[in-house]
N, C-alpha and C positions, 0 to 999 in steps of 0.2 A: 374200490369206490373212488380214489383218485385219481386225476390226471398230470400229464408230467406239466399241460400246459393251462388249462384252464385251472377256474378257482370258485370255490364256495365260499357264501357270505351267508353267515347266519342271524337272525335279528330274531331278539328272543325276551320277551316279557311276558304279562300277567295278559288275559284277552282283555280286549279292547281300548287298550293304550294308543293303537295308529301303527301297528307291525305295519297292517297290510296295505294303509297310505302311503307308508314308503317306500314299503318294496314296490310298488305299481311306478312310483316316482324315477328311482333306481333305474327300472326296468323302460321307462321313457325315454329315460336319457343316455343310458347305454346299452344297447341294440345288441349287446355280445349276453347280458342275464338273462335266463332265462327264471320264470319263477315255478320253485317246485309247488306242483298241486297235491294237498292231503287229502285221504280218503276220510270221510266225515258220516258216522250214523245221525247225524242227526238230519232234519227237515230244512229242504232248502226253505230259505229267503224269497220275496219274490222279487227280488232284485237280482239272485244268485243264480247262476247257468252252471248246470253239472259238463264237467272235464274244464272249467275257466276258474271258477273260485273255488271250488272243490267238487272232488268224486263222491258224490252220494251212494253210499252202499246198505244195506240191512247188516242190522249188529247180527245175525248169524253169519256173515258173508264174509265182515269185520273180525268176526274171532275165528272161523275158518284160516284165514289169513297170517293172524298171530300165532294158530298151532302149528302150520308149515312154514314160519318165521320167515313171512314176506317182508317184514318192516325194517328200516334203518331204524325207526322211533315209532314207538305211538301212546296215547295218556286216555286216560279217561279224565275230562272235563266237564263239568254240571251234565253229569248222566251220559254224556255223551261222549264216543269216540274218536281220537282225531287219530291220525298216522300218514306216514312216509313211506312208501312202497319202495324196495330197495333195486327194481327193474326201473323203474319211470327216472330214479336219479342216475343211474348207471348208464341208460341211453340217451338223457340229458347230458352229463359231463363229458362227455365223448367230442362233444363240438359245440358245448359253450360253457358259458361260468352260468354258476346257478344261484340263487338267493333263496331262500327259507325263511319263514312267517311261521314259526313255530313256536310253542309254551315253552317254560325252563323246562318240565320233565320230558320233553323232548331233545331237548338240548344236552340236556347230560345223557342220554341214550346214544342221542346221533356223536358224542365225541370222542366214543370210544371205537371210534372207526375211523380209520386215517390213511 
């Protein structure tokens, strides 16, 4: 999951404290982040575009996914699914630095990989 030159930045609190105002912020200002997208069972937003704020999936699609341990992380949050694909970060950090808008129980999954 690492690279010898790029770099991960994780931002990680309770939902909706402003993760993902930042990381957007971040990601304005240094053109080298990219931001990891989560796969999420839950119903988009109609503000929200699937593969930009998140991968919209079905929780069979979701737990599929966690029996053949696709995930770096993922949490159940108010019924809902969130997770990190561990392909989409591994072809990201290859040629850029990446940022995370993730929960704590994310956090403590994803930092046991180094």
């Amino acid at each position: 999951m690492t690279s010898d030159k790029n770099i991960m930045v994780i931002l990680s609190s309770p939902s909706g404290v402003g993760k993902t105002t930042i990381t957007k912020k971040i990601q304005q200002k240094y053109q080298s982040f990219k931001i990891s997208v989560s796969l999420t069972t839950r119903k988009p937003r109609s503000n929200e575009v699937d593969g930009v704020d998140y991968h919209f999936v079905s929780i069979q699609k979701f737990e599929e996914l966690i029996k053949n341990n696709q995930f770096y992380e993922y949490a159940k949050i108010f019924e809902n699914y969130y997770g990190t694909l561990k392909r989409n970060v591994d072809d990201i950090i290859k040629v850029n630095d990446i940022i995370f808008d993730i929960d704590w129980q994310g956090t403590k999954q994803l930092s046991k990989f180094k």
